[in-house]
C-alpha positions as CSV (number, residue, x, y, z in Angstrom):
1,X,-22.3,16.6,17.8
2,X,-20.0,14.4,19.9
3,X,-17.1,12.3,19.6
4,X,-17.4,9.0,19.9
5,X,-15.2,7.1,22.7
6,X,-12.7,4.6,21.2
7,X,-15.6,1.7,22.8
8,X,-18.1,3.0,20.7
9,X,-15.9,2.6,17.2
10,X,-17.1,-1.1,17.5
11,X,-13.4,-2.2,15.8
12,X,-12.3,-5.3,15.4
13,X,-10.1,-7.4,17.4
14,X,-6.7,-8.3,15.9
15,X,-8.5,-12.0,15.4
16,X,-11.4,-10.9,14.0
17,X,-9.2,-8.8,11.2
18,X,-7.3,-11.6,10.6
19,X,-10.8,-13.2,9.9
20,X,-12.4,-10.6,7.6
21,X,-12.7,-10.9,4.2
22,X,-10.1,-8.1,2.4
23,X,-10.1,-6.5,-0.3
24,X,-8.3,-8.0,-3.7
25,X,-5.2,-5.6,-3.0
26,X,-1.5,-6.3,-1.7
27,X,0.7,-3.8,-1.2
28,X,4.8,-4.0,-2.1
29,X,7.0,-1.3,-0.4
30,X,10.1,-0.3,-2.8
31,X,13.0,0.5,-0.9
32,X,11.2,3.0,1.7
33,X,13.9,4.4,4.1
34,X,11.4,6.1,6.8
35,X,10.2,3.5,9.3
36,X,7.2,6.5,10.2
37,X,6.3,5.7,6.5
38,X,6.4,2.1,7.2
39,X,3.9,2.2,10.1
40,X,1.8,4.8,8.8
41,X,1.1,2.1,5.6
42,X,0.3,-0.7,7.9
43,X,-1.9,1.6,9.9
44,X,-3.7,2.0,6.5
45,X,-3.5,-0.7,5.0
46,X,-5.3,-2.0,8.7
47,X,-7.6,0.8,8.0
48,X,-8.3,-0.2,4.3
49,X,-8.8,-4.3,4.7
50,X,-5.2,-5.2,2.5
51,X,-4.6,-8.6,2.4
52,X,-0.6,-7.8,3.0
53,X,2.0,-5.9,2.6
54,X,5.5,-7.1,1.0
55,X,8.3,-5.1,2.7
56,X,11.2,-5.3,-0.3
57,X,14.5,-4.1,-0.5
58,X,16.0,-1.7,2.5
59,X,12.1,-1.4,3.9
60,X,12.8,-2.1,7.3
61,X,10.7,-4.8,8.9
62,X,8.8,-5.4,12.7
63,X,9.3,-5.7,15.3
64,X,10.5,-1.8,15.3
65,X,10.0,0.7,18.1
66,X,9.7,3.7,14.9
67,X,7.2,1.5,13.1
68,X,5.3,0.7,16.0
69,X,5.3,4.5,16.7
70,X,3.0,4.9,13.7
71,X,1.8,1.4,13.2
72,X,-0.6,1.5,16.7
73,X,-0.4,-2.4,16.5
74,X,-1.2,-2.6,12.5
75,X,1.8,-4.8,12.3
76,X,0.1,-7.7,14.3
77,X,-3.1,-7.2,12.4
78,X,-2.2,-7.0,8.3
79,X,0.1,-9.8,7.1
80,X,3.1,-8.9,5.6
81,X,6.2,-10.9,4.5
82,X,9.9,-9.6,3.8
83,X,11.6,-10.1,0.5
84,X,15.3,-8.6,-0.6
85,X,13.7,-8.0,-4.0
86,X,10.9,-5.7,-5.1
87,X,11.6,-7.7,-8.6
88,X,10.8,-11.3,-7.5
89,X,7.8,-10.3,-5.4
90,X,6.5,-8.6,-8.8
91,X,6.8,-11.4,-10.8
92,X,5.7,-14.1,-8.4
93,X,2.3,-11.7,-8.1
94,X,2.0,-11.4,-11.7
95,X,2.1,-15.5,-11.9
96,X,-0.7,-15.6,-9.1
97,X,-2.6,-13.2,-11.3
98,X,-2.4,-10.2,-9.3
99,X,-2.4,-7.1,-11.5
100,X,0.9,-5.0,-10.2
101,X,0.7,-1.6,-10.5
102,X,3.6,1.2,-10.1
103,X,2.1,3.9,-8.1
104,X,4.8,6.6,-10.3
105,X,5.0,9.5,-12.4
106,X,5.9,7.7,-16.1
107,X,5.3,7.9,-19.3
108,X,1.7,6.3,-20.4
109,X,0.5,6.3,-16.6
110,X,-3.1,6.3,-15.9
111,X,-4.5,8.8,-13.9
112,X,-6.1,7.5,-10.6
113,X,-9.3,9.2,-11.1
114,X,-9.7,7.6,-14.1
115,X,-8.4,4.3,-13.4
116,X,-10.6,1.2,-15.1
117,X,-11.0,-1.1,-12.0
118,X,-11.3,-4.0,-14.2
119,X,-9.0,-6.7,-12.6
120,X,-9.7,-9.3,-9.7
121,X,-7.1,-8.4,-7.9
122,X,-4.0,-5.8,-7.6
123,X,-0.3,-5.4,-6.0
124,X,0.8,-2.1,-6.0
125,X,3.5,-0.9,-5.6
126,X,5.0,2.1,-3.7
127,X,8.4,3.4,-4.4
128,X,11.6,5.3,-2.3
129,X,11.1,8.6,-1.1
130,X,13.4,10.1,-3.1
131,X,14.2,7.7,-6.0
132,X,10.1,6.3,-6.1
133,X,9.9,2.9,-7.7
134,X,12.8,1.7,-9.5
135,X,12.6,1.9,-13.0
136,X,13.1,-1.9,-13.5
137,X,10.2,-2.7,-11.3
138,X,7.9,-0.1,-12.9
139,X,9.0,-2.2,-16.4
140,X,7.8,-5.0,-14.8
141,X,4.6,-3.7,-13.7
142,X,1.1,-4.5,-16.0
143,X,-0.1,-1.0,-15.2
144,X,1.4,2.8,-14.0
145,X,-1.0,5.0,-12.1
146,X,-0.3,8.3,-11.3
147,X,-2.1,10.5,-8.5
148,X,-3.3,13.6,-10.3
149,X,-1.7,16.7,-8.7
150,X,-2.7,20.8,-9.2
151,X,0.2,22.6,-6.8
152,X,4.1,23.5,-7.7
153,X,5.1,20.4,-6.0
154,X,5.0,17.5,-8.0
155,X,5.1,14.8,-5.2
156,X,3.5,13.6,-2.3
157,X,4.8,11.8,1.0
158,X,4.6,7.7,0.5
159,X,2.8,7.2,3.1
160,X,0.0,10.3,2.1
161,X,0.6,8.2,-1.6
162,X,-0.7,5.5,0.0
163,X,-3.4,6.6,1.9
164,X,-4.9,8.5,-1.2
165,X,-4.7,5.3,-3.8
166,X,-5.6,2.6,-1.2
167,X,-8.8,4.6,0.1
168,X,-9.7,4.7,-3.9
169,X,-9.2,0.8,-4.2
170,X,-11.1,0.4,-1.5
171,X,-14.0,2.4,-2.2
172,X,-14.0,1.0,-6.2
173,X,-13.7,-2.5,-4.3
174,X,-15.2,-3.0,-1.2
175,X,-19.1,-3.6,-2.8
């Protein structure tokens, strides 16, 4: 076998992301502290075809020499928009119809392997790296989900969070 050279990837211009059809899923950050974190969820989100990505709270925003770090341009490809509170973006989803969904450890959470997939379209959100999502904005949620886990540790980076749940929306989705 061989690697490929980044010419043979065939990936898409900036432009021609902006153009592609996404998949029904937005994604809220929650007070998230690391700008590595930041980047490394545009970078997926890039990856994964988001529509956008709603930067709440303390989230710091681009232009950001630590996002771009981890970004590698993401932040000129997904759409994203800042908002002071992870509250307002939640309800102003819900009245669009989006399903939001806490990505948290709660009572009554659904387990993301055996999450329905029976919605048009989803905001999830992502929570603090120490503090997760704020309890009032996991009340206002429709749905919890919680990424199964085996090991002592009962957490996982946000931005390894991220890359686990959005690479399962997008694989239930993108048909």
């Amino acid at each position: 076998m061989r690697k490929l050279a980044n010419e043979e990837l065939n990936r898409l211009s900036v432009e021609e992301f902006k153009n592609t059809s996404k998949i029904p899923v937005v994604v809220i950050l929650d007070n998230i502290r690391s700008l590595n974190n930041i980047g490394s969820v545009f970078r997926t989100s890039d990856a994964f075809l988001i529509e956008k990505i709603y930067l709440c709270g303390i989230t710091a925003k681009p232009p950001h020499k630590d996002i771009h770090k981890t970004a590698l341009g993401a932040t000129e490809s997904v759409q994203w928009e800042y908002s002071a509170s992870t509250i307002e973006v939640v309800e102003n989803l819900k009245e669009q119809g989006y399903c939001c969904v806490a990505i948290e450890q709660a009572e009554n959470a659904t387990m993301l392997n055996n999450y329905p997939f029976n919605q048009k379209s989803y905001a999830l959100v992502f929570g603090n790296e120490v503090m997760g999502v704020n309890q009032e904005v996991v009340s206002a949620c429709n749905q919890v989900i919680e990424i199964p886990q085996s090991g002592t540790k009962h957490s996982l980076n946000i931005s390894v969070s991220a890359g686990v749940v959005l690479w399962e929306f997008y694989k239930q989705l993108n048909s």
